[in-house]
C-alpha positions as CSV (number, residue, x, y, z in Angstrom):
1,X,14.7,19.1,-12.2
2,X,14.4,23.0,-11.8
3,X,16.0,24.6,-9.3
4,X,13.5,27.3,-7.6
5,X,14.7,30.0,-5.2
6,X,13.6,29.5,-2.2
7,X,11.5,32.9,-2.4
8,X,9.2,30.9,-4.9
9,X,8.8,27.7,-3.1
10,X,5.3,26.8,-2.3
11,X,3.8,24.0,0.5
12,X,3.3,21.0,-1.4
13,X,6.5,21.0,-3.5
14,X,8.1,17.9,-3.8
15,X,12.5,17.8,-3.1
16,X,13.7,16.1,-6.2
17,X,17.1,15.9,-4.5
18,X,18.2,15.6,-0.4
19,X,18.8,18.6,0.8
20,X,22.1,19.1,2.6
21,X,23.6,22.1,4.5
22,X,27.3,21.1,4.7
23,X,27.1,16.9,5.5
24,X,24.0,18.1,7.4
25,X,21.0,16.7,5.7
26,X,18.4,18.8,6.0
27,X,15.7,16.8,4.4
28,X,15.5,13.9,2.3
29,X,14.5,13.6,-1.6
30,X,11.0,13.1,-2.4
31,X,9.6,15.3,1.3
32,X,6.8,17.0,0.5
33,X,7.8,20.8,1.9
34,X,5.0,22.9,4.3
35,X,5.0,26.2,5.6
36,X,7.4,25.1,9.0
37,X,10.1,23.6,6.5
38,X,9.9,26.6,4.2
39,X,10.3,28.6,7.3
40,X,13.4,27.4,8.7
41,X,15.4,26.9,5.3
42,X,15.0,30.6,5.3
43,X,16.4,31.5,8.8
44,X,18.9,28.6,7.6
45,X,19.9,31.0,4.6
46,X,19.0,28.2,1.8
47,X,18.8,30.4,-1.5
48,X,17.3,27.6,-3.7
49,X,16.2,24.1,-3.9
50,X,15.6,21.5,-6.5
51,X,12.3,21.0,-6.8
52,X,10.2,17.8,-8.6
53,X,8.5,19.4,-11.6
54,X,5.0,19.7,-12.1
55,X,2.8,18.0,-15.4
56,X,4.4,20.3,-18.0
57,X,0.7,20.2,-20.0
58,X,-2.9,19.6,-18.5
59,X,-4.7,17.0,-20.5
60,X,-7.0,17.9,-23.1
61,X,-10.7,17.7,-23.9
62,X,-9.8,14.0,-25.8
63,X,-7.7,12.9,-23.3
64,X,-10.4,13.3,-20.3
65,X,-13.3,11.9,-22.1
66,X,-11.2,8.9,-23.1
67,X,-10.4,8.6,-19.5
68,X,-13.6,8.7,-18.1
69,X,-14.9,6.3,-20.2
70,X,-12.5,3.8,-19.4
71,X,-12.4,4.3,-15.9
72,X,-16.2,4.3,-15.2
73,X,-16.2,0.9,-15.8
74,X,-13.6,0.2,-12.4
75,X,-16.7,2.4,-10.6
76,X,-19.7,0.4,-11.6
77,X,-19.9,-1.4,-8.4
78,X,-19.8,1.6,-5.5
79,X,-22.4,4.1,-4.5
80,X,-21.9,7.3,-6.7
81,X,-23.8,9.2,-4.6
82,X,-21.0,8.8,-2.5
83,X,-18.8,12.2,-2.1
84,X,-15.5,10.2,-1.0
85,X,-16.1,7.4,-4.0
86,X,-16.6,10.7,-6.6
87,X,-13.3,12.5,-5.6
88,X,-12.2,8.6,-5.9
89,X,-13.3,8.9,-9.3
90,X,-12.1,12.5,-10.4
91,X,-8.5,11.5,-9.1
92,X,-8.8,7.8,-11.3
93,X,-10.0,10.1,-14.8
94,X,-7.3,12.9,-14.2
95,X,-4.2,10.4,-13.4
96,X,-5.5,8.5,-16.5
97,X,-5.9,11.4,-18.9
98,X,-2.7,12.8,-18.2
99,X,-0.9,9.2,-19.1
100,X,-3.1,9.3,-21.8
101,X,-1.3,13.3,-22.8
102,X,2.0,11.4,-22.1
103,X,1.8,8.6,-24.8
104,X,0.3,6.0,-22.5
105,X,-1.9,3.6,-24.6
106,X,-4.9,2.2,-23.2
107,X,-5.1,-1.4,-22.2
108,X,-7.4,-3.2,-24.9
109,X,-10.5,-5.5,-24.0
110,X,-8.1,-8.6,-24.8
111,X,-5.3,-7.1,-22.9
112,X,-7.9,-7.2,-19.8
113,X,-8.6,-10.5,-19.9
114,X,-6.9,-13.1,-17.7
115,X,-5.1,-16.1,-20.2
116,X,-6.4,-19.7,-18.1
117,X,-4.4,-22.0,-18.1
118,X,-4.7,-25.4,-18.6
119,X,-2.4,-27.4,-16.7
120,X,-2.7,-25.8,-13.6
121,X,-4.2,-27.6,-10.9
122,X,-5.7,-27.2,-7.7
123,X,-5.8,-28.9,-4.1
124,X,-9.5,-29.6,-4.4
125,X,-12.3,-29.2,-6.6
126,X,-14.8,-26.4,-5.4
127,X,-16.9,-27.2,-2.2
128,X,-14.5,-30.6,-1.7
129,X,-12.7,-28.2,0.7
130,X,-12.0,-25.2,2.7
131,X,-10.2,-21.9,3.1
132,X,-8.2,-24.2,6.1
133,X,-7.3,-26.7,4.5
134,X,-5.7,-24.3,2.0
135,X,-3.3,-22.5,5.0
136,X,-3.3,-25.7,6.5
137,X,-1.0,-27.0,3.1
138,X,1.1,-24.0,3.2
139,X,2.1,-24.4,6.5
140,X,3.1,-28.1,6.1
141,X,6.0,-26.8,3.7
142,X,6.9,-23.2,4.8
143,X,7.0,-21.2,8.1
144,X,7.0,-17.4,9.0
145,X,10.6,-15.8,8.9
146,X,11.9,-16.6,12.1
147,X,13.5,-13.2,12.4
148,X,10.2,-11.6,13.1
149,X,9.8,-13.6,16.1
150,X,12.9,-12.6,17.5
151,X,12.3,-9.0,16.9
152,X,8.8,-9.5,19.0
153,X,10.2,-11.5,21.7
154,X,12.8,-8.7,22.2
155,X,10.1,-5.4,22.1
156,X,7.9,-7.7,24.3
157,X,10.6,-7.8,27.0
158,X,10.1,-4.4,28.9
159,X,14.4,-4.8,30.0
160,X,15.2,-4.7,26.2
161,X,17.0,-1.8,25.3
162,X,17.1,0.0,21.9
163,X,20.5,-1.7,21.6
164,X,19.5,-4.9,22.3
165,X,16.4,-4.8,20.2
166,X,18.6,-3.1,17.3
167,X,20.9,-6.0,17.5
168,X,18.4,-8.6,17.3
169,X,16.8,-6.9,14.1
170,X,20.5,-6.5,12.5
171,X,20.6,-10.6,13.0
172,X,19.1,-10.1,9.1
173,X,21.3,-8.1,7.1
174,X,18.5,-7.9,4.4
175,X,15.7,-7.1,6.7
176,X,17.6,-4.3,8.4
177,X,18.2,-2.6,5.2
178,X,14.8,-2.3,4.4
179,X,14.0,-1.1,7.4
180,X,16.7,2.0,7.3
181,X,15.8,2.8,3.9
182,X,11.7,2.9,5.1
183,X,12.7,4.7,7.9
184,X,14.9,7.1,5.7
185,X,12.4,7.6,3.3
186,X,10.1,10.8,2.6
187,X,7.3,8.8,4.1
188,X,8.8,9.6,7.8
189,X,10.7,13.1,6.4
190,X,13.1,13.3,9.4
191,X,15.6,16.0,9.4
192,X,19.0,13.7,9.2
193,X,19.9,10.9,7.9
194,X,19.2,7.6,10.3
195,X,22.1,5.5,9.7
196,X,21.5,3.1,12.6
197,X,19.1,0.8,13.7
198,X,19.3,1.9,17.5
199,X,18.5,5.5,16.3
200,X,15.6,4.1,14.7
201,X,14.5,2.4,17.3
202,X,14.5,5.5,19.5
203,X,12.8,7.4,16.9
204,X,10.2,5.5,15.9
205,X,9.6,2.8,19.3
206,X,10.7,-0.8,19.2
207,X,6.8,-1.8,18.9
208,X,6.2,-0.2,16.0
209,X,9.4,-1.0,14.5
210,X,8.7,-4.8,15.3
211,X,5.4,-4.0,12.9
212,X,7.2,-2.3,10.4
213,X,9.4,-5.8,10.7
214,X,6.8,-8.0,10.5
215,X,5.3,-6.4,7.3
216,X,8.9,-6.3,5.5
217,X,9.4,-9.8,6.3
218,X,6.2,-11.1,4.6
219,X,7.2,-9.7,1.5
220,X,10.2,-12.0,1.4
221,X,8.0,-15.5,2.4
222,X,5.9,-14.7,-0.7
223,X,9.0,-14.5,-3.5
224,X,8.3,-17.6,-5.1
225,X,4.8,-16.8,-6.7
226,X,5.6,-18.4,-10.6
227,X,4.9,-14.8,-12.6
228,X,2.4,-16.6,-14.9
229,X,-0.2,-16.8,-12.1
230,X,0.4,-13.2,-11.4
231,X,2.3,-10.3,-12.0
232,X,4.3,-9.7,-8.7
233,X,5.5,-6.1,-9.4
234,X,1.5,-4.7,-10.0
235,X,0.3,-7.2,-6.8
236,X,3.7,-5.3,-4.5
237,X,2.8,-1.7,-5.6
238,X,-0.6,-1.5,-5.1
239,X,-0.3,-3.1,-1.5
240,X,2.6,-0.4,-0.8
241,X,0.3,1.9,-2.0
242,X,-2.3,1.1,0.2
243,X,0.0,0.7,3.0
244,X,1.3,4.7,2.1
245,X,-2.3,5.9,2.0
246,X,-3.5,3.8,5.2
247,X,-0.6,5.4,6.7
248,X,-1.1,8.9,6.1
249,X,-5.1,8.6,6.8
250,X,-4.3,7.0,10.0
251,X,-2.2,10.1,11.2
252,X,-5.1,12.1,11.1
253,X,-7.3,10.2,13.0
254,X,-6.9,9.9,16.8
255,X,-6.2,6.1,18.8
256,X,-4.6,4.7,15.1
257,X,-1.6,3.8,15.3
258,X,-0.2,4.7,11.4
259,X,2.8,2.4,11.4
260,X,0.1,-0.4,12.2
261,X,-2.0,0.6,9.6
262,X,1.5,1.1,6.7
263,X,1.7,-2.7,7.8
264,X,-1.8,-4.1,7.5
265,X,-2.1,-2.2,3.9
266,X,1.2,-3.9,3.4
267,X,-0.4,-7.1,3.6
268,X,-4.4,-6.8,3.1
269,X,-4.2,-9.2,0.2
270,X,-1.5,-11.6,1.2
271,X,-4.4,-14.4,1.5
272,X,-4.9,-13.9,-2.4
273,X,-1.2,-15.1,-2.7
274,X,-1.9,-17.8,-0.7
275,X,-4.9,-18.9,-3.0
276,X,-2.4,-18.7,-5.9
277,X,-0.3,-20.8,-4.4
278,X,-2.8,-23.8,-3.8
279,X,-5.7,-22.9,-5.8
280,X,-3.8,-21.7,-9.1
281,X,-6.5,-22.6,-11.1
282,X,-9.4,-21.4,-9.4
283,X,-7.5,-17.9,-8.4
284,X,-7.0,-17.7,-12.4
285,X,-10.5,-18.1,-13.2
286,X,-11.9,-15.4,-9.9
287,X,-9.5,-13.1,-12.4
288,X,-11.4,-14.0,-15.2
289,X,-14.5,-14.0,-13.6
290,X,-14.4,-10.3,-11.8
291,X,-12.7,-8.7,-15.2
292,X,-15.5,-10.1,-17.3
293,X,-18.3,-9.2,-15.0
294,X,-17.0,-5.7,-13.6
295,X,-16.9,-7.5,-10.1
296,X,-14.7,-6.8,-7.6
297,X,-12.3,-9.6,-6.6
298,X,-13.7,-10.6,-3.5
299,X,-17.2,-10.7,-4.7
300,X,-15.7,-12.9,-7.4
301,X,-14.0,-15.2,-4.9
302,X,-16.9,-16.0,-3.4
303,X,-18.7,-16.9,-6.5
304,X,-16.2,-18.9,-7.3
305,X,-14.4,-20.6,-4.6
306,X,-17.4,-19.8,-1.9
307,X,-14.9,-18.2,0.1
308,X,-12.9,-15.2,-0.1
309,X,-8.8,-14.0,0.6
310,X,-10.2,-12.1,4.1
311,X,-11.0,-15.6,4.8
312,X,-7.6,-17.5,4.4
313,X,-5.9,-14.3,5.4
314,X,-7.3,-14.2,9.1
315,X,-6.7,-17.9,9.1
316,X,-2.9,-17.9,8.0
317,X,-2.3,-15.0,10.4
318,X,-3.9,-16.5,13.2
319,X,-1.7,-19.6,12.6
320,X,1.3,-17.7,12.1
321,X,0.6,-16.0,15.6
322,X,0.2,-12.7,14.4
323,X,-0.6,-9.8,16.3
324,X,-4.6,-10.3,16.9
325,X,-5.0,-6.0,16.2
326,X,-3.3,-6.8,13.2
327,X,-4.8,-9.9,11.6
328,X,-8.2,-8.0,12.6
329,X,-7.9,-5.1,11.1
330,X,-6.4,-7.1,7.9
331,X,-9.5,-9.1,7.9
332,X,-12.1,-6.6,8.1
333,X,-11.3,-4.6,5.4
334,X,-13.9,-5.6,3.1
335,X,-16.5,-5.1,6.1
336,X,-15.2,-2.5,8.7
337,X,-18.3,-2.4,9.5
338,X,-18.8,-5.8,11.4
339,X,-15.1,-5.3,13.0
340,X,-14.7,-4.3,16.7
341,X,-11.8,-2.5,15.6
342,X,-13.9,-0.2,12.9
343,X,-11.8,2.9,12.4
344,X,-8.8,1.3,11.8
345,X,-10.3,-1.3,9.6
346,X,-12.0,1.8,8.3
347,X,-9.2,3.6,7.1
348,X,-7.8,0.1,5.4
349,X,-10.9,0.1,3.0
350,X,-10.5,3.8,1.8
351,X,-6.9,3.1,1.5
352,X,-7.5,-0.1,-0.6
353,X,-10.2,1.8,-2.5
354,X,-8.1,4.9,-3.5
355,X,-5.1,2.6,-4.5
356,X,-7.0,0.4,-6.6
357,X,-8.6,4.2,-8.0
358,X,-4.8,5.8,-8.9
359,X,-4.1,2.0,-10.1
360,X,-6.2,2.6,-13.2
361,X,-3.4,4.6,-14.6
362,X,-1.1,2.3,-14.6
363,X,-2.9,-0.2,-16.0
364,X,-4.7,-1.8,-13.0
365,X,-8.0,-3.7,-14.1
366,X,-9.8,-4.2,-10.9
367,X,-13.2,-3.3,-9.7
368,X,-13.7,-0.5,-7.0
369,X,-15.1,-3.1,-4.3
370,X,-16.7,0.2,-2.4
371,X,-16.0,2.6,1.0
372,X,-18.8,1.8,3.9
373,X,-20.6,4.6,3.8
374,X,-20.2,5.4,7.6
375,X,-16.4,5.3,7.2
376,X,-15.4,8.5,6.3
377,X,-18.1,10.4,8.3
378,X,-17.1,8.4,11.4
379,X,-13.4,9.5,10.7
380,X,-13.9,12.9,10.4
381,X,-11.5,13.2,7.3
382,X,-11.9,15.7,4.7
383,X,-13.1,14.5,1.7
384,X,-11.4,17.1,-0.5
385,X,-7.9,15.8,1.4
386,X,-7.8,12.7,-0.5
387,X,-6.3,14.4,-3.8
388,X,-3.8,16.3,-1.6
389,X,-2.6,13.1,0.0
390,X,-2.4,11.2,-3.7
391,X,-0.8,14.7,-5.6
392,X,1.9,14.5,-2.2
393,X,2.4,11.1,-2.0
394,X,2.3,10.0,-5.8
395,X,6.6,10.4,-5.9
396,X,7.2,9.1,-2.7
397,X,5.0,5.5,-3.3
398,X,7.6,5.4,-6.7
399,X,10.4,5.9,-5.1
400,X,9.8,3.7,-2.5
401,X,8.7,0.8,-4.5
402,X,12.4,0.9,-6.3
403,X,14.3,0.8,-3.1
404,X,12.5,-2.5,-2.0
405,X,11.0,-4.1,-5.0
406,X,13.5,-3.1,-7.6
């Protein structure tokens, strides 16, 4: 990691390493740094800092054509007329040529394929049942984390105190860790270390900490997927992806609430686990199906199964008594456009969209499903800030997968 005096530092450098001023830290590793922090490690007479380095090489003329035909394919299904589904696309064939620069091979047409197999079996045949009947299984042998509901009966109760709400949430060790290292991470940037859960209640607000919670605690319901249904590691990073993304669109659009929106990218595709779980077969085969056909998943679902993850997702969470902002914006994001809660559920599909788009790179095989084509106008985003938010946030999403998935 080069070490760059802080003279040379530019807004949009990533810290490689925290930065501390005695046993003050003044920022943790992987912040992306702007003009303000520039600006005060100056008047705080910091001479250098140790900065992430940049692609040593720019792919070549090979690299990119390979690229672009190999991630055209993941685009046959949008509009490419579309200005935000393009930069989509740009951002896919650059990520992918420079793995291509770096030695990365790409995935062969049997490699893409799904392996079916045989002596799975499901709850039902197709059309001898429903997406209920599915959550209606799972929650005959498993219920929620109980934690979660503590947490929410304590924010709910307007004589709670961050102490009180801080002790309830330290009731699970594992839990509370997580939620010290997300608050910790670059994703928030705060200028000192939080080493306390009452500190990070009174940062951040019990109600969205109860959110962040509830999104950390569905991981852990969902850890006994068998791996030879599906690969648990891809399926965690691209929803902490689209949880990082939905995050950072959401601050830049007024009445969303981003920690919200970091949970419901979270866990926009937990009803797909679900479908593993009782449908094993039939999930396999919507795999095979959508790689196949160049389909995206859902449209695969319903060809298959005559219902889709939305579907059993919006069921399981109403069950589970989710928040109803939540499990609506979840929901919708494969149709913001039908939601009453459209922005939100808005921001979700781009965020789903551009993870799936940076997931080509690493070997992701599934379809673009599409952006509505109201979203972004109706959001008022920039569509040249999407490849500032994935060049930004690229580290960060790494570094946080390790802390919690590693």
């Amino acid at each position: 990691m080069p070490t760059v005096n802080i003279e040379e530092v530019q807004p949009g450098m990533v810290l490689a390493a925290d930065l501390m001023q005695g046993q003050r830290m003044l920022l943790p590793k992987g912040s992306v740094l702007t003009n303000k922090n520039i600006s005060i490690f100056k008047n705080q007479n910091i001479e250098s800092v140790d900065i992430v380095p940049e692609e040593s090489e720019e792919p070549d003329e090979q690299n990119i054509d390979a690229a672009f035909i190999y991630a055209r394919d993941y685009f046959m299904f949008v509009n490419h007329n579309d200005p935000v589904i393009m930069q989509m696309f740009d951002i896919a064939v650059y990520k992918t040529a420079v793995r291509l620069k770096e030695g990365w091979r790409l995935p062969t047409k049997q490699e893409q394929q799904v392996t079916a197999l045989d002596d799975m079996r499901d709850m039902f045949f197709r059309a001898e049942g429903t997406f209920e009947d599915i959550v209606d299984a799972e929650l005959k042998v498993a219920s929620f984390p109980d934690i979660f509901f503590k947490v929410k009966e304590a924010v709910d109760d307007s004589s709670s105190s961050a102490g009180h709400i801080a002790e309830v949430v330290g009731l699970d060790v594992g839990l509370s860790t997580q939620l010290l290292k997300l608050v910790n991470s670059p994703l928030y940037g705060f200028p000192s270390k939080i080493d306390n859960l009452v500190r990070a209640v009174a940062l951040i607000g019990g109600q969205e900490l109860c959110t962040l919670a509830l999104g950390l605690s569905t991981i852990g319901y969902f850890k006994d997927i068998p791996p030879e249904l599906i690969d648990m590691r891809t399926f965690w990073m691209h929803s902490l992806t689209c949880g990082v993304f939905a995050k950072v669109l959401a601050e830049k659009v007024d009445g969303v609430n981003p920690e919200m929106m970091f949970t419901a990218g979270l866990l926009h595709d937990v009803g797909r686990l679900i479908m593993f779980k009782k449908m094993p077969y039939s999930a396999v085969q919507v795999m095979l199906f959508a790689r196949e056909n160049f389909l995206p998943l859902v449209e695969a679902e319903e060809v298959i199964l005559d219902f889709n993850h939305t579907q059993v997702t919006r069921c399981m969470l109403e069950k589970w008594n989710f928040p109803p902002d939540l499990t609506e914006i979840i929901s919708s994001h494969h149709a913001p456009e039908k939601s009453e809660m459209y922005k939100a559920a808005g921001i979700l599909q781009a965020a789903d969209n551009l993870a799936l788009a940076v997931g080509i790179a690493e070997g992701g095989m599934y379809v673009l499903p599409g952006v509505d084509d109201e979203v972004w106008e109706k959001l008022a985003i920039d569509v040249e800030s999407l490849k500032t938010i994935v060049d930004a946030y690229d580290f960060q999403i790494k570094e946080l997968f390790d802390n919690f998935f590693s």
